[in-house]
C-alpha positions as CSV (number, residue, x, y, z in Angstrom):
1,X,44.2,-29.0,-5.8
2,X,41.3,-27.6,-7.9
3,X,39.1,-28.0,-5.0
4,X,41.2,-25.9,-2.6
5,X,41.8,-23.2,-5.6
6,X,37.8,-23.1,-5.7
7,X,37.5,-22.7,-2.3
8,X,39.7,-19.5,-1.9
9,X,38.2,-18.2,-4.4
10,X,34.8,-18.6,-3.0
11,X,36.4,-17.0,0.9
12,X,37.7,-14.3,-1.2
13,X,34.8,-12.8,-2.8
14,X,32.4,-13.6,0.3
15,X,35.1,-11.3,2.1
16,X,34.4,-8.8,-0.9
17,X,30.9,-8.9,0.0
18,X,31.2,-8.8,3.8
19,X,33.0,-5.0,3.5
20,X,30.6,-3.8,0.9
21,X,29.0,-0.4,2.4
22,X,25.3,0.0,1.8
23,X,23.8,-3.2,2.8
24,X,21.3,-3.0,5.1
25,X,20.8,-6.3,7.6
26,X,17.7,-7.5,8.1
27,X,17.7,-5.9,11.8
28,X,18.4,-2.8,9.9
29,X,15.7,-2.9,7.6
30,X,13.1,-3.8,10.4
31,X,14.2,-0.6,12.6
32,X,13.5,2.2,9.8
33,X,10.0,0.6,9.8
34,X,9.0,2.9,12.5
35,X,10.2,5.7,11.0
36,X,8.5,5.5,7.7
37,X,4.9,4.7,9.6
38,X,5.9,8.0,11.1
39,X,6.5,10.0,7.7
40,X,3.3,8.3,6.1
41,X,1.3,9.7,9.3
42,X,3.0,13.3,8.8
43,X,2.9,13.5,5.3
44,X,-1.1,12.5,5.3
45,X,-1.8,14.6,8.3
46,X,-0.3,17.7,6.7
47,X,-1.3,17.4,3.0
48,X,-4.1,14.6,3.2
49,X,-4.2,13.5,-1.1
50,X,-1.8,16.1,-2.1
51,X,1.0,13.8,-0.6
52,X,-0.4,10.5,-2.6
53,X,2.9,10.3,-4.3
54,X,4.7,10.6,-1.1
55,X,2.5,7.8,0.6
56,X,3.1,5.7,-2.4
57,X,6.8,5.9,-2.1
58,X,6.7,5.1,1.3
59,X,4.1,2.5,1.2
60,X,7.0,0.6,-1.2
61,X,9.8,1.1,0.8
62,X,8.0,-0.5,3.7
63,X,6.2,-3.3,1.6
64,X,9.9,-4.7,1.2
65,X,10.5,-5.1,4.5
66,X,7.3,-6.2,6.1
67,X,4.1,-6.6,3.3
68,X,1.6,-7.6,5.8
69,X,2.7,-4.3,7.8
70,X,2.7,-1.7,4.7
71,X,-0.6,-3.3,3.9
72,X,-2.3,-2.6,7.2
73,X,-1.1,1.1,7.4
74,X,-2.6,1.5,3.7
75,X,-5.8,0.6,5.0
76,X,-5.2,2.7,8.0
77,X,-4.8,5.7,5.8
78,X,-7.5,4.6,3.2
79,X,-9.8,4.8,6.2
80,X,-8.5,8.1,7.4
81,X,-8.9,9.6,4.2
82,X,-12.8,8.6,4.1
83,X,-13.4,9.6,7.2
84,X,-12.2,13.3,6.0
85,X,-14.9,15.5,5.3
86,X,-17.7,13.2,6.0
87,X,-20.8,15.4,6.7
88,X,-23.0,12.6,7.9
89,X,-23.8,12.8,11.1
90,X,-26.5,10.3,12.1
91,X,-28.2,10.3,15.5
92,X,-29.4,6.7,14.8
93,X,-27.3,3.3,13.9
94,X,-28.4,1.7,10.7
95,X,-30.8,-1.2,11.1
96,X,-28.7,-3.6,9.2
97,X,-25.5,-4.3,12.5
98,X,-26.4,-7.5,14.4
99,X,-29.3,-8.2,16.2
100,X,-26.7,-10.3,19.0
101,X,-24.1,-9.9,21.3
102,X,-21.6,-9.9,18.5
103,X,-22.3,-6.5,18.4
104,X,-21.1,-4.0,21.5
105,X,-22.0,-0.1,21.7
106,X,-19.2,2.0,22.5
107,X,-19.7,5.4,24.3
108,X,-17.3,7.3,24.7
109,X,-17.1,10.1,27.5
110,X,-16.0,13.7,28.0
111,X,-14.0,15.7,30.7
112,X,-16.4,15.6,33.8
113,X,-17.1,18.9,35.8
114,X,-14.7,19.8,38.7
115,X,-17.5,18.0,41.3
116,X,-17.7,14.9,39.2
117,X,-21.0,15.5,37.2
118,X,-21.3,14.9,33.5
119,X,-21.1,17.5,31.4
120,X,-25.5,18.5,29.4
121,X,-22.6,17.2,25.9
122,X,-21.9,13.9,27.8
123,X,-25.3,13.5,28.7
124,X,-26.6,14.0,25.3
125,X,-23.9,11.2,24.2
126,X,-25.9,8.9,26.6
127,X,-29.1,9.6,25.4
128,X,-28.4,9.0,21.8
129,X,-26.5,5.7,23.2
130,X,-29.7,5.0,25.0
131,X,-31.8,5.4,21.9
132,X,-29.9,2.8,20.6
133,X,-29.3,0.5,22.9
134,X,-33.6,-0.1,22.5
135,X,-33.0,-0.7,19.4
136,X,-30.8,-3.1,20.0
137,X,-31.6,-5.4,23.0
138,X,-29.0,-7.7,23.0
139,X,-26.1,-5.6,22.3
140,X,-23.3,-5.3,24.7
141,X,-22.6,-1.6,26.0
142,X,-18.8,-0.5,26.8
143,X,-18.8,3.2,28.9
144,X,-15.3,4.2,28.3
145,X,-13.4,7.5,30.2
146,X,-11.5,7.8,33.4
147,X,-10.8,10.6,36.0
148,X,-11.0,14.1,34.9
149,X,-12.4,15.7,37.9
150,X,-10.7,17.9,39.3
151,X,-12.1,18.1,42.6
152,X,-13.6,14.7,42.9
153,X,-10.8,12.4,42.1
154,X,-13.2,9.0,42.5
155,X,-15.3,10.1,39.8
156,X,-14.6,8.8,36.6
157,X,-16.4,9.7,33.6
158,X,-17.2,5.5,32.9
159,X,-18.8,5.1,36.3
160,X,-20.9,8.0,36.3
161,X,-22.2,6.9,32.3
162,X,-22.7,3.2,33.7
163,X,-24.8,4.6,36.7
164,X,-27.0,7.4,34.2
165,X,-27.6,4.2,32.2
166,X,-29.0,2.0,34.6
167,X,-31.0,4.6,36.3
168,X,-32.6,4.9,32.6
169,X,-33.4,1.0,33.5
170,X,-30.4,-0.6,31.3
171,X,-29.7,-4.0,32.7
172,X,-26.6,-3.4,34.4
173,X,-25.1,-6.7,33.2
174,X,-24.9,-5.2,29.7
175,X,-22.9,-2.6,30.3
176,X,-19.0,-2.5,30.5
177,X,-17.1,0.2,32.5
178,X,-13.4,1.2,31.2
179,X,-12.6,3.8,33.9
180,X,-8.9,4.1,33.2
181,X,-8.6,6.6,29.9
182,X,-7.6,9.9,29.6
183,X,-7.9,10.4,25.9
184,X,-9.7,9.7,22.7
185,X,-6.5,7.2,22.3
186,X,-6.9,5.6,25.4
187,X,-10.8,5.0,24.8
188,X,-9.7,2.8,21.9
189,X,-6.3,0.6,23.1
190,X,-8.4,0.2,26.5
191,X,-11.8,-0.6,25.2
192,X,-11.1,-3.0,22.5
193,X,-9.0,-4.5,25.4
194,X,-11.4,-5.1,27.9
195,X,-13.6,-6.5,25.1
196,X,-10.8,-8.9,24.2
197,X,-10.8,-10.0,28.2
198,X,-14.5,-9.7,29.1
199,X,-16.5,-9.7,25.9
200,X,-14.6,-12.2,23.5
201,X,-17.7,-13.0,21.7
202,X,-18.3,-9.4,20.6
203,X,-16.9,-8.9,17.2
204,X,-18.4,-5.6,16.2
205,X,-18.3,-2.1,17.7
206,X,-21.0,0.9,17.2
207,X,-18.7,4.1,18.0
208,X,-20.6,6.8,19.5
209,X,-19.5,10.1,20.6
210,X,-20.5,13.9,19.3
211,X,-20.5,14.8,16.1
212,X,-17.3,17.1,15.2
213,X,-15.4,14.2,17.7
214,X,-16.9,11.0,15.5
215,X,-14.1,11.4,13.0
216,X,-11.0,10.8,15.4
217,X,-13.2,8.1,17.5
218,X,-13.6,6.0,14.4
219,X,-10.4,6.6,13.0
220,X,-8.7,5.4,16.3
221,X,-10.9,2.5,16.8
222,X,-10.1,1.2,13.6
223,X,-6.5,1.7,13.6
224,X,-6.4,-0.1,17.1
225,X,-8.7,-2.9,16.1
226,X,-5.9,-3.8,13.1
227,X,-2.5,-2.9,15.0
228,X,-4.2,-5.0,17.9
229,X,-4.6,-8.1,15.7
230,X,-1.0,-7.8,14.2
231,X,0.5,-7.7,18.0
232,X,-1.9,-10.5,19.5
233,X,-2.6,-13.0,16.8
234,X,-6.2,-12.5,17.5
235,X,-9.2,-11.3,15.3
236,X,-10.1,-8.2,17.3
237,X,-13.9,-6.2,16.7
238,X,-14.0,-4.1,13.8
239,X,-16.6,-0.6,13.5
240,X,-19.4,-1.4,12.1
241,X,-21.2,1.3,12.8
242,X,-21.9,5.4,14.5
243,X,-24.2,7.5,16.1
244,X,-23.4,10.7,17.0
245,X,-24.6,13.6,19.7
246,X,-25.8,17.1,18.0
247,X,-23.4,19.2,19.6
248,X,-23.2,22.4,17.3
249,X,-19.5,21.7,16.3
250,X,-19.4,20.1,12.8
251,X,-16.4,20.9,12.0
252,X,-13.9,18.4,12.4
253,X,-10.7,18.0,14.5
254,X,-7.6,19.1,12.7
255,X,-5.4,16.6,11.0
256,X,-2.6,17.0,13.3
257,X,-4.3,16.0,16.1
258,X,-5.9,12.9,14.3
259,X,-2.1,12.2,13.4
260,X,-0.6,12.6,16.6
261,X,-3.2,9.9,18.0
262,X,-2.1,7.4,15.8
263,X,2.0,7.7,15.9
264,X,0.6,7.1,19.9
265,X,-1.5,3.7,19.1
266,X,1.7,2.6,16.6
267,X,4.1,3.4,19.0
268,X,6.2,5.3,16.8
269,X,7.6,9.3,17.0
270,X,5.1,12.1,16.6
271,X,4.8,14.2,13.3
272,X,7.0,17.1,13.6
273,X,8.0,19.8,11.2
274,X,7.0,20.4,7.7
275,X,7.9,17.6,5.0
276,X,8.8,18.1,1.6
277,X,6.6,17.0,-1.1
278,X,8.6,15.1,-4.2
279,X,8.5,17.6,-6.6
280,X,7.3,16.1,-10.5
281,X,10.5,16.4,-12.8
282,X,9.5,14.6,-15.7
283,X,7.5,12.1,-17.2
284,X,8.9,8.9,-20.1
285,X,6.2,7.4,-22.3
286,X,7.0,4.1,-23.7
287,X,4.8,1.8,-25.8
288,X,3.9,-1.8,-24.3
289,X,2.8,-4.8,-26.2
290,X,-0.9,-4.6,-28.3
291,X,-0.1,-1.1,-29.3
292,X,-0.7,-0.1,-25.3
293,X,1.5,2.8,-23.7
294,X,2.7,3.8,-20.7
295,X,3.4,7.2,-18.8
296,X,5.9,6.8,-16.1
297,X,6.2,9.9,-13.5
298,X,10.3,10.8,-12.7
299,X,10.3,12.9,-9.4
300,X,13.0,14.4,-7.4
301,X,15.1,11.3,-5.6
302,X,14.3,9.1,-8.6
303,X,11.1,7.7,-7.5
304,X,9.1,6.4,-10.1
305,X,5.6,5.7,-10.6
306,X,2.8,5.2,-13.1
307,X,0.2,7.7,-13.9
308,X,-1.0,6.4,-17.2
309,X,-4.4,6.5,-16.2
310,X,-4.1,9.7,-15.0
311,X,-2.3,11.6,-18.3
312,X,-4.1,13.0,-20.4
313,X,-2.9,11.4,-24.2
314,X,-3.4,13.3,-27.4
315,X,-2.2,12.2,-31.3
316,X,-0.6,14.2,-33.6
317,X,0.2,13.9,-37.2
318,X,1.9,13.3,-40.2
319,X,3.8,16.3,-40.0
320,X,6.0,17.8,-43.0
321,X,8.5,15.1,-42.6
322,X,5.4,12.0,-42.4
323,X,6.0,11.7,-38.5
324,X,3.2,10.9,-35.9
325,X,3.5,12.2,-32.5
326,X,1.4,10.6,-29.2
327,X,1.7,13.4,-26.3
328,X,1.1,12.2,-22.7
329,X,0.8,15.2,-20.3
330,X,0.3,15.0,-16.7
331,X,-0.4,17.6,-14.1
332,X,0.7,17.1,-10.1
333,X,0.1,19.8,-7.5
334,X,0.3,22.6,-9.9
335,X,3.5,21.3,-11.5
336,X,2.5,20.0,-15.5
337,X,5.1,17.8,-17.5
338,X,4.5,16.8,-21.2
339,X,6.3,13.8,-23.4
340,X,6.1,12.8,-27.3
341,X,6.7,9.3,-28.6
342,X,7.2,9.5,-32.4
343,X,4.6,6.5,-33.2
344,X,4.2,5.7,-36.7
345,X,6.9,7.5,-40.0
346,X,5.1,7.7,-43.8
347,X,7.8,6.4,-46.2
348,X,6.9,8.0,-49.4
349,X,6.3,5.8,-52.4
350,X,8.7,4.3,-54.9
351,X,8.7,5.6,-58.5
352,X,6.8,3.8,-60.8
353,X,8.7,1.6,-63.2
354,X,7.0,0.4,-66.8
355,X,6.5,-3.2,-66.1
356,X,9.2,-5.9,-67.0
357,X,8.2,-8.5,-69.4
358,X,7.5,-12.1,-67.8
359,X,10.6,-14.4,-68.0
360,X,9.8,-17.7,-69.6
361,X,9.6,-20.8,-67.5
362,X,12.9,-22.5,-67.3
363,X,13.4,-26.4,-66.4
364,X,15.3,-27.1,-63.9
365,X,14.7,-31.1,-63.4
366,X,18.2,-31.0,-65.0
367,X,20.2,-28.8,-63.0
368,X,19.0,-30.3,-59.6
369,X,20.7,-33.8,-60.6
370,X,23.7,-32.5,-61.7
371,X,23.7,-29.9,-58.6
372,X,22.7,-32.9,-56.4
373,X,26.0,-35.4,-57.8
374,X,28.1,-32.2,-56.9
375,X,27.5,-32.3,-53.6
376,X,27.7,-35.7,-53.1
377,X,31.3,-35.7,-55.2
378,X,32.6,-33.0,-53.0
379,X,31.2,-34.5,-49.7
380,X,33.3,-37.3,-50.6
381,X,36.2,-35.8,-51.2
382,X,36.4,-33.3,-47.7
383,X,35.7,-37.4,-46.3
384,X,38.9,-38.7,-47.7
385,X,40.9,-35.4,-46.7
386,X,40.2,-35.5,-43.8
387,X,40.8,-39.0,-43.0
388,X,44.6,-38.5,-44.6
389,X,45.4,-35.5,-42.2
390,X,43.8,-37.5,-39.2
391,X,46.6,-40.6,-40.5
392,X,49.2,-38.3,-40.9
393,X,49.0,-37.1,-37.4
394,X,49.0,-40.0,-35.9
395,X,51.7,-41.3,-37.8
396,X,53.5,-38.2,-36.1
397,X,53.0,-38.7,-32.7
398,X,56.3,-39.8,-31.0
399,X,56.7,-43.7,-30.1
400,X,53.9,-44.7,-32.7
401,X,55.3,-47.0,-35.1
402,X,53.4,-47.8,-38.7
403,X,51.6,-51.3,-39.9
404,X,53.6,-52.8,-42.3
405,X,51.4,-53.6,-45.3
C-alpha cells in the first residue's frame, strides 16, 4: 500500500513537470546555437570591442549548450579582433615557419581579365609568392581561384598562377591548383580541403595575398581551419604565417564584409540590421573573503558580469557619524555608474570609570563538593521518577496483570 501511494505520487509530479512552459529540450537548445554564432558575428562586425559585454553574454549562453563550440568561436573572434588594425604589412615570411613540407604556401588569386590574363596586382601576388617559395625549398605551394573571365570561360585564375610559376622554373610537382573558388571564402573551405585530400602531411599555411586583402584571407583561413576540425575529427593546418603584395590600398576591408564571410564558412544566417548594445544600469559592490571586493556590472535584461578589474575604487572616511565609504565606479561606452559599500563604523569610546577595588580571593574547594553532591542527589532522584511513571504506565495498559509480591 505505501509503495503504490509512493508511486502516484512520484507520476503526479513528473506530470507537473512534463506541462511546465519554459523548458527548453536539448534539441531546442542545440538549434538557437546558430543563431547566437550569428549575433556574436553581428555584434563584432558592427561595434568590434565596444560590444565586449554583448559577446560575453553570448559567449555564456552558448557555453551551456556546447563548451567546446563557444570556445572555438571565442578564438574566432579573438583572432578577428587582432587582425583589426594591423599595419604590418610584410613582403617577406619570417625565417622561423618550417624548413619541410609541413609547411604549404597559399596564394591566393584575383578576378582575371575578360581574355583570361592575370591582372599586373595578381602578378605582383606571384612574385612576392615566388620570393618565398626560394626561401623555402621544400614547401608545398597551393594556387587557389576559379573562373572569373568573362570571355574566356577555361581560364581560371589557379591554372594561369600554376603556369606563371613554373615558367619562373617552380617544380611543377610542388604546386597545387584549386580552380573551383569564386571568393575570398571559397579560397579557404576549398584549399584547406584539397590539402586535407592531397597534402595530409602539410600542417602549416603561409597566407599570401595583397595587403589591404591580408586581413580577411587570414581571418577566413583560420576560422576554416577550426570549424573544419570540429566537423571532421581531424587536425587541419593552422596559419602560421603572411606575405603580402604592395598594392597601394592599406586600408582594410570593412567589417561587414569580414562578417558576412564567416556566418558563410559557419553556415549560419548573415548579419542583418543594427543590434542593440546592453545598455550599463548599475553596478553592486560586495566584499569577498581576505578583505577582497567585488564590482559586479547590472545591464539591461539582467545580465551580469564582473568588472572589478576594470572600476576604478577610491576610500572615503570617517565621516561625521565615524562611517567609512569604498566607492567603485565604472565607465562603459560613455555610460558611468558609481556604488558605496559602508566598510568599517568608529564606535566612540566608553566613559571612563575610577577603578574598582580588587575583590579578595575566595575559596571555592568547598562549594564545588557540596555543588558536586547536589547534582548527584538530584540525578538520582529524576532516576527514581522516572522509573515510577514508566511502572505506572505499564501497570495501565489493558490485559497487563501485576506480580504479586
Amino acid at each position: 500500500m505505501k509503495k503504490n501511494i509512493l508511486h502516484r505520487i512520484f507520476l503526479f509530479l513528473l506530470g507537473i513537470l512534463l506541462l511546465v512552459p519554459g523548458l527548453p529540450s536539448r534539441a531546442e537548445e542545440e538549434a538557437e546555437a546558430p543563431f547566437l554564432i550569428s549575433e556574436m558575428i553581428s555584434y563584432y562586425s558592427t561595434y568590434q570591442r565596444k560590444a565586449l559585454t554583448d559577446l560575453m553574454r553570448l559567449y555564456d549562453a552558448l557555453f551551456r549548450i556546447d563548451p567546446a563550440k563557444a570556445e572555438r568561436w571565442r578564438n574566432i573572434l579573438e583572432y578577428w579582433d587582432a587582425q583589426n588594425g594591423r599595419l604590418d604589412f610584410p613582403d617577406t615570411l619570417p625565417d622561423t615557419l618550417p624548413q619541410d613540407g609541413s609547411l604549404c604556401l597559399v596564394v591566393l588569386g584575383l578576378g582575371l581579365n575578360d581574355d583570361g590574363s592575370m591582372k599586373e596586382e595578381l602578378v605582383g601576388r606571384l612574385e612576392v609568392a615566388h620570393r618565398n617559395a626560394l626561401l623555402y625549398p621544400n614547401a608545398r605551394i597551393l594556387c587557389t581561384g576559379g573562373a572569373t573571365a568573362r570571355e574566356n570561360p577555361e581560364a581560371t585564375e589557379g591554372g594561369e598562377m600554376t603556369k606563371w610559376l613554373t615558367e619562373q622554373g617552380i617544380p611543377a610537382e610542388r604546386i597545387l591548383t584549386e580552380d573551383r573558388s569564386r571568393n575570398t571564402t571559397d579560397n579557404a573551405r576549398l584549399s584547406l580541403g584539397l590539402l586535407a585530400r592531397e597534402a595530409p602531411e602539410v600542417r602549416q599555411v603561409a597566407v599570401i595575398t595583397s595587403d589591404y586583402h591580408l586581413g580577411r584571407s587570414c581571418l577566413f583561413f583560420y576560422a576554416e581551419s577550426l570549424l573544419s576540425e570540429a566537423w571532421t575529427g581531424k587536425p587541419a593546418p593552422k596559419v602560421a604565417g603572411r606575405a603580402a603584395f604592395p598594392a597601394g590600398r592599406e586600408n582594410p576591408e570593412s567589417a561587414s564584409l569580414l562578417g558576412s564571410g564567416l556566418a558563410t564558412l559557419a553556415g549560419v544566417k548573415r548579419p542583418s540590421g543594427t543590434p542593440l548594445l546592453s545598455e550599463l544600469r548599475s553596478l553592486e559592490l560586495s566584499e569577498g573573503p581576505d578583505s577582497t571586493y567585488r564590482v559586479t556590472a547590472v545591464y539591461t535584461g539582467g545580465y551580469t558580469r564582473d568588472v572589478t578589474d576594470l572600476a576604478k575604487m577610491s576610500a572615503s572616511g570617517p565621516d561625521p557619524d565615524g562611517r567609512s565609504w569604498l566607492t567603485g565606479t565604472y565607465a562603459e561606452n560613455g555610460t558611468e555608474r558609481s556604488v558605496r559599500l559602508l566598510t568599517g563604523e568608529i564606535v566612540p569610546p566608553k566613559p571612563s570609570r575610577s577603578p574598582e577595588p580588587a575583590a579578595e580571593p575566595v575559596d571555592r574547594s568547598g562549594r564545588f563538593w557540596i555543588a558536586a553532591a547536589a547534582a548527584v542527589i538530584l540525578a538520582a532522584a529524576a532516576g527514581t521518577a522516572a522509573a515510577l511513571g514508566v511502572r505506572r504506565r505499564w501497570n495501565a495498559v489493558p490485559g497487563k496483570k501485576r506480580k504479586r509480591r
